[in-house]
C-alpha positions as CSV (number, residue, x, y, z in Angstrom):
1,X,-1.9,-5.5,12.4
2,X,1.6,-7.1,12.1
3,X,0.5,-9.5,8.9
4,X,-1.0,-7.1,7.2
5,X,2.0,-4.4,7.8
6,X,4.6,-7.0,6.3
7,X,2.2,-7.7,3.5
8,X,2.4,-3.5,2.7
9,X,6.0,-3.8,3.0
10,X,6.1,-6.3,0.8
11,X,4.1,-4.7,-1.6
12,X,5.9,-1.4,-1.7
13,X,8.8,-3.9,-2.2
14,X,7.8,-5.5,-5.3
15,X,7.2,-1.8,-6.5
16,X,10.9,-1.5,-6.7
17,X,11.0,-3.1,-10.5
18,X,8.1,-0.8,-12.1
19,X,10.3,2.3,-10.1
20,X,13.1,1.3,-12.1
21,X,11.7,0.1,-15.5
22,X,9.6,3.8,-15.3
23,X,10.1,5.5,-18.4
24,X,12.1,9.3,-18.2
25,X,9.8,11.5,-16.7
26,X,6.8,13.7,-18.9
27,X,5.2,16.6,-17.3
28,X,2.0,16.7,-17.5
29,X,-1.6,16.9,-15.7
30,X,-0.2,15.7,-12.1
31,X,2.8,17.3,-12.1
32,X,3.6,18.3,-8.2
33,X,4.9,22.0,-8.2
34,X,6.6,22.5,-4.8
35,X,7.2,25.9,-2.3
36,X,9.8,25.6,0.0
37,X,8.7,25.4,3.0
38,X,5.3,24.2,2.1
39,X,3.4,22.8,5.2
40,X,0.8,20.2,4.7
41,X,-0.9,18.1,7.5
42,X,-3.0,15.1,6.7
43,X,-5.6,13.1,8.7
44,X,-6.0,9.2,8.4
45,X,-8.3,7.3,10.0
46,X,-8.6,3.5,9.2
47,X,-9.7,-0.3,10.1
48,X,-7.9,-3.2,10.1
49,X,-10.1,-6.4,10.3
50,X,-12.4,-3.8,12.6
51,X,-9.6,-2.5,14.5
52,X,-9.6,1.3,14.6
53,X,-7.1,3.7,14.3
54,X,-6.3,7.6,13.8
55,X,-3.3,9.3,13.3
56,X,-1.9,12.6,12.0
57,X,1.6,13.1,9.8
58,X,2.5,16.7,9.7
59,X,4.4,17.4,6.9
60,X,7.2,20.5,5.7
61,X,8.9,21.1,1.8
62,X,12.5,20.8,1.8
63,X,15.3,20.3,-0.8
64,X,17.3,17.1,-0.1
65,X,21.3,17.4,-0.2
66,X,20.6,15.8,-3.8
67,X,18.4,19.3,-4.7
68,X,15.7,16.9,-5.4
69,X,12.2,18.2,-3.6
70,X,10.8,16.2,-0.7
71,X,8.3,16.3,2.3
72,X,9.0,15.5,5.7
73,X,6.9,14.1,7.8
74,X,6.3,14.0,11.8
75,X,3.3,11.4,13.2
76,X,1.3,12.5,16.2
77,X,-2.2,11.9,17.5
78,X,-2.3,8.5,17.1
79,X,-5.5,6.6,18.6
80,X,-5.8,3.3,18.5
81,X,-8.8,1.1,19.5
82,X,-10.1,4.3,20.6
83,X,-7.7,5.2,23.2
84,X,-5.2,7.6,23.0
85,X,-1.2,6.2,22.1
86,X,1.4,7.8,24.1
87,X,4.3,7.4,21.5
88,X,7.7,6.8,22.8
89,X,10.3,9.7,22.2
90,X,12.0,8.0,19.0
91,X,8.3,7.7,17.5
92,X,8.2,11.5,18.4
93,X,11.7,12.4,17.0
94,X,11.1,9.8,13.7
95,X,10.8,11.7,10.6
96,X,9.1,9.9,7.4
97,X,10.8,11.4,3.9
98,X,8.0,11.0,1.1
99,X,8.3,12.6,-2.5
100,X,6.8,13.5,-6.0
101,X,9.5,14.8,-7.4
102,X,10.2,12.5,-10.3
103,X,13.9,12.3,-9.0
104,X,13.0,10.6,-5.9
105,X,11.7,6.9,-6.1
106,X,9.8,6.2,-2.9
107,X,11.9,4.3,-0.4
108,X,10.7,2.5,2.7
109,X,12.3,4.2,5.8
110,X,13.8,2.4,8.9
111,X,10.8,0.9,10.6
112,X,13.0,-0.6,13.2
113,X,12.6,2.6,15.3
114,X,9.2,3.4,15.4
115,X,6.4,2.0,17.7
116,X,4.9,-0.7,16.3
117,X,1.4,0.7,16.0
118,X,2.8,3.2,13.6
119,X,3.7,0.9,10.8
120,X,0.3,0.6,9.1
121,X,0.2,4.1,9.1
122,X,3.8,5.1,7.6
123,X,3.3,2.0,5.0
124,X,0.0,3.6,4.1
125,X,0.3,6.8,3.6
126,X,3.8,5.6,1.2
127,X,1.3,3.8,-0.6
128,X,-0.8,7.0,-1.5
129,X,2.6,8.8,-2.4
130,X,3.9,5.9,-4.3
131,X,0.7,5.1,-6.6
132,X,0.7,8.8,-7.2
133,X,4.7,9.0,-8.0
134,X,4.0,5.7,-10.9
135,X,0.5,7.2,-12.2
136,X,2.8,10.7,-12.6
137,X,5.9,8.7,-14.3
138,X,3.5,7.1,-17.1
139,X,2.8,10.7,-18.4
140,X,-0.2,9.8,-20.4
141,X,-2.6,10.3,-18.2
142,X,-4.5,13.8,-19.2
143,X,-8.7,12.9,-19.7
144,X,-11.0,11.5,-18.1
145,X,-11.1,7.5,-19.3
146,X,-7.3,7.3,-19.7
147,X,-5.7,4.7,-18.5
148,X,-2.4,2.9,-17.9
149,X,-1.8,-1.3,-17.5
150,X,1.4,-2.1,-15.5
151,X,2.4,-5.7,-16.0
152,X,4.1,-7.3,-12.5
153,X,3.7,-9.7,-11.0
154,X,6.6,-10.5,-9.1
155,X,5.4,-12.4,-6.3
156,X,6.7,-10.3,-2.7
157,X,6.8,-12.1,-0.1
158,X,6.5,-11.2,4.0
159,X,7.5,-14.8,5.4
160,X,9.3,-14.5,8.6
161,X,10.6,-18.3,8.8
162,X,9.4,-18.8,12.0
163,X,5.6,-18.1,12.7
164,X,4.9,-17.4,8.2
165,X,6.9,-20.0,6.7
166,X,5.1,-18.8,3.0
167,X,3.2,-15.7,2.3
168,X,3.2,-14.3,-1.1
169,X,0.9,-11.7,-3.4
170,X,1.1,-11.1,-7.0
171,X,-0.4,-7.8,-8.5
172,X,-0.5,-5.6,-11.5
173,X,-0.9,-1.8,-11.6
174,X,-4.1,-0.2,-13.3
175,X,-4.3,2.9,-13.6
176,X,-7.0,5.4,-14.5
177,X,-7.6,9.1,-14.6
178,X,-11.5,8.9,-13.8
179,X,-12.2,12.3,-13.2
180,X,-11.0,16.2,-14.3
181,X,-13.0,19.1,-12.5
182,X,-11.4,22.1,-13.6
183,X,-14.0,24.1,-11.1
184,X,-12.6,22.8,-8.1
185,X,-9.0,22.3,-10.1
186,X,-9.0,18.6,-9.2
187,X,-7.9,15.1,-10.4
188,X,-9.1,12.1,-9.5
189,X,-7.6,8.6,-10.0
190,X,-8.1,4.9,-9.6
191,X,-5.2,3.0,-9.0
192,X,-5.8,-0.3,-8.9
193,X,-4.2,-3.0,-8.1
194,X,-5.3,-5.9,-9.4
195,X,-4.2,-10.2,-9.8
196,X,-1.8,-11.0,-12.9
197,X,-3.6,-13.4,-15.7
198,X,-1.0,-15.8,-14.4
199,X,-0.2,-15.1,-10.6
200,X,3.5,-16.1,-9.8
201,X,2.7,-17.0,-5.9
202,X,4.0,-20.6,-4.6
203,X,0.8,-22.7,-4.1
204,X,2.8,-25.8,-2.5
205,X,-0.7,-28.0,-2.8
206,X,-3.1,-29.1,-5.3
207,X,-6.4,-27.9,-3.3
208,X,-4.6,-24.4,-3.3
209,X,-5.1,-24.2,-7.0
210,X,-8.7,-24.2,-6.9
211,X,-9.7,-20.6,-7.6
212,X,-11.1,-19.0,-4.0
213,X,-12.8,-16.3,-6.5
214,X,-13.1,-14.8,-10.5
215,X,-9.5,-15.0,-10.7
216,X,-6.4,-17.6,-10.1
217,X,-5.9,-17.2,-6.7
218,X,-3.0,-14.2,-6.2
219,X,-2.1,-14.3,-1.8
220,X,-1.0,-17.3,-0.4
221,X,0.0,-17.3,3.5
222,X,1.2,-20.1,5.6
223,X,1.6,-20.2,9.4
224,X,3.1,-22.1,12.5
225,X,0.3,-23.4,14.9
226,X,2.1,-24.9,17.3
227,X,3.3,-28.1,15.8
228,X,0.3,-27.5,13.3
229,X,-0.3,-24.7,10.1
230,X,-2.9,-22.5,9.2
231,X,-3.0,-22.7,5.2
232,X,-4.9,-19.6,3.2
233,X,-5.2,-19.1,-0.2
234,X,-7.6,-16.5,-2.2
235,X,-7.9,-13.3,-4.1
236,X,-6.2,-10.0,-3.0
237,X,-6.4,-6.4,-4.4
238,X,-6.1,-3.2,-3.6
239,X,-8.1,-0.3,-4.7
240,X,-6.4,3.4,-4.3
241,X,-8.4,5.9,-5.1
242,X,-6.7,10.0,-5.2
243,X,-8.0,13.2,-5.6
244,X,-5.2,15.3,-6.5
245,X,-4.6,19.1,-7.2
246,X,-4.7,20.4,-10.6
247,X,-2.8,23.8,-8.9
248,X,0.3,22.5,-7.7
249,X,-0.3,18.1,-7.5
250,X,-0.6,17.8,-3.7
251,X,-2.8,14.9,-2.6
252,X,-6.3,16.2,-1.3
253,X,-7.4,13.3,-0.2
254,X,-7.1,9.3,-0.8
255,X,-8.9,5.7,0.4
256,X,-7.5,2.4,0.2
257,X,-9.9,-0.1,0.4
258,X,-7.6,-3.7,0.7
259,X,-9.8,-6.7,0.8
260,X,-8.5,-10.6,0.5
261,X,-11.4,-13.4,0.1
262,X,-9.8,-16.5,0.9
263,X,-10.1,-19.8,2.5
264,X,-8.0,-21.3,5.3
265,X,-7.5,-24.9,6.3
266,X,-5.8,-26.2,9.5
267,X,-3.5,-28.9,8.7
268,X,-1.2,-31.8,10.5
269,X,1.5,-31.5,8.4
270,X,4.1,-29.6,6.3
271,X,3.0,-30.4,3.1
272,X,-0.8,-29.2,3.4
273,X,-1.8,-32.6,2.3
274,X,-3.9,-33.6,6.2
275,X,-6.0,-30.6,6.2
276,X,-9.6,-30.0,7.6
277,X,-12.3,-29.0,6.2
278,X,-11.8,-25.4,4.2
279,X,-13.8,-22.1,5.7
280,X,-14.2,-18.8,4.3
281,X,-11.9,-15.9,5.7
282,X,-12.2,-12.2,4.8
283,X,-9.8,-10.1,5.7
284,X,-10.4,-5.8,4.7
285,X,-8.3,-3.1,5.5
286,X,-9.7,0.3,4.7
287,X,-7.6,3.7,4.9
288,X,-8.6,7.2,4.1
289,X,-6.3,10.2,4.4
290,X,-7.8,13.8,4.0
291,X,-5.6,17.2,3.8
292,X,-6.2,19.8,6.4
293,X,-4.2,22.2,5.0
């Protein structure tokens, strides 16, 4: 899962400038109304490229020193591959800080404690909270069919210089309210994220250009093979889809459904240029998060 954990790091990273460009805060439809000492406990089960995993983040209201409203979180049950994960006592003791309050940008915590099987998970479940924090900060959002276009396009990058020399994604943010159901006092919203008209990655040569699908090609990734690289290039988005409380604004429940369609060449050489012949690879990482109570 390492790849595609830096690539949600580096997603959340390149939220960072619609955060701050967000305009003042407009109550409205998904407002989150907190209680102190408000206990939630969600349930996420996913699959990375077939790989799956379970794992539970039980959650309590608080007031930071700041007064602003936030949940803390604590990870247990964690199953991966099928087989239970003994976590090691830092995992235990680790605490993940998420918020709605429109005084608290989401913030990526210190991943450098935490075992590394709990990464996807943590990244993921600040994905739900962060889509939900930008669809509340557009305030606009209050009927079915609304819907909100966030221009990016910052390209993010998760290059480690020594085994990905280049890897780079370029999104924007969709966002629409699709559904209102005032019988079960529920929300529900697709929050898309989708490849710019004119994607900002680094595409170092020319047979990168070639769209992989109906769009310029938005993910780039580039890795050591020995004295060899593995080139990819395609199409990447990420569809986010929340159902959300009409009572109070907790999350209900929420999917991610992450595919890239790209193709990969193996290549001689540093500039891409003594490449193989090209081959499809898909890649699809699916998430879903449910509230027990």
């Amino acid at each position: 899962m390492k790849t595609n954990c830096a690539r949600s790091l580096a997603l959340l990273g390149a939220c960072w400038w619609v955060f701050a460009q967000a305009t003042p805060p407009r109550r409205g439809l998904l407002e989150r109304r907190y209680r102190e000492g408000e206990t939630l406990v969600y349930r996420m089960k996913a699959a990375n490229e077939g790989r799956p995993y379970e794992a539970q983040a039980s959650g309590v209201v608080k007031k930071d020193s700041s007064g602003a409203w936030i949940e803390e979180y604590a990870w247990s049950n964690v199953i991966f591959n099928g087989a239970p994960l003994s976590l090691p006592p830092a995992s235990v003791d680790f605490r993940q800080v998420l918020s709605l309050d429109p005084r608290k940008p989401p913030a990526i915590p210190n991943l450098a404690i935490v075992h590394p099987t709990l990464i996807g998970p943590i990244t993921d479940l600040l994905t739900f909270y962060s889509d939900l924090w930008l669809a509340e900060q557009v305030g606009t959002l209050s009927k079915p069919g609304d819907r909100a276009y966030q221009e990016h396009g910052t390209p993010a990058s998760w290059a480690d210089g020594n085994y990905v020399v280049l890897g780079e994604d370029s999104i924007d943010f969709d966002i629409t309210l699709t559904e209102v159901d005032a019988a079960r006092e529920a929300a529900t919203l697709l929050i898309r994220h989708v490849p710019p008209k004119k994607p900002q990655v680094r595409l170092p040569a020319a047979w990168m250009r070639e769209p992989v699908a109906d769009t310029p090609n938005n993910w780039v990734e580039v890795a050591r093979n020995g004295g060899r690289y593995v080139a990819e290039v395609g199409k990447e988005t990420f569809d986010v889809q929340l159902t959300v409380s009409l009572s109070d604004g907790r999350i209900l429940s929420g999917t991610i459904e992450n595919p890239v369609k790209a193709q990969v060449r193996d290549c001689q050489d540093a500039a891409l240029t003594d490449c193989g012949d090209s081959r499809p690879h898909r890649i699809l990482r699916q998430i879903e998060i449910s509230l027990a109570h």
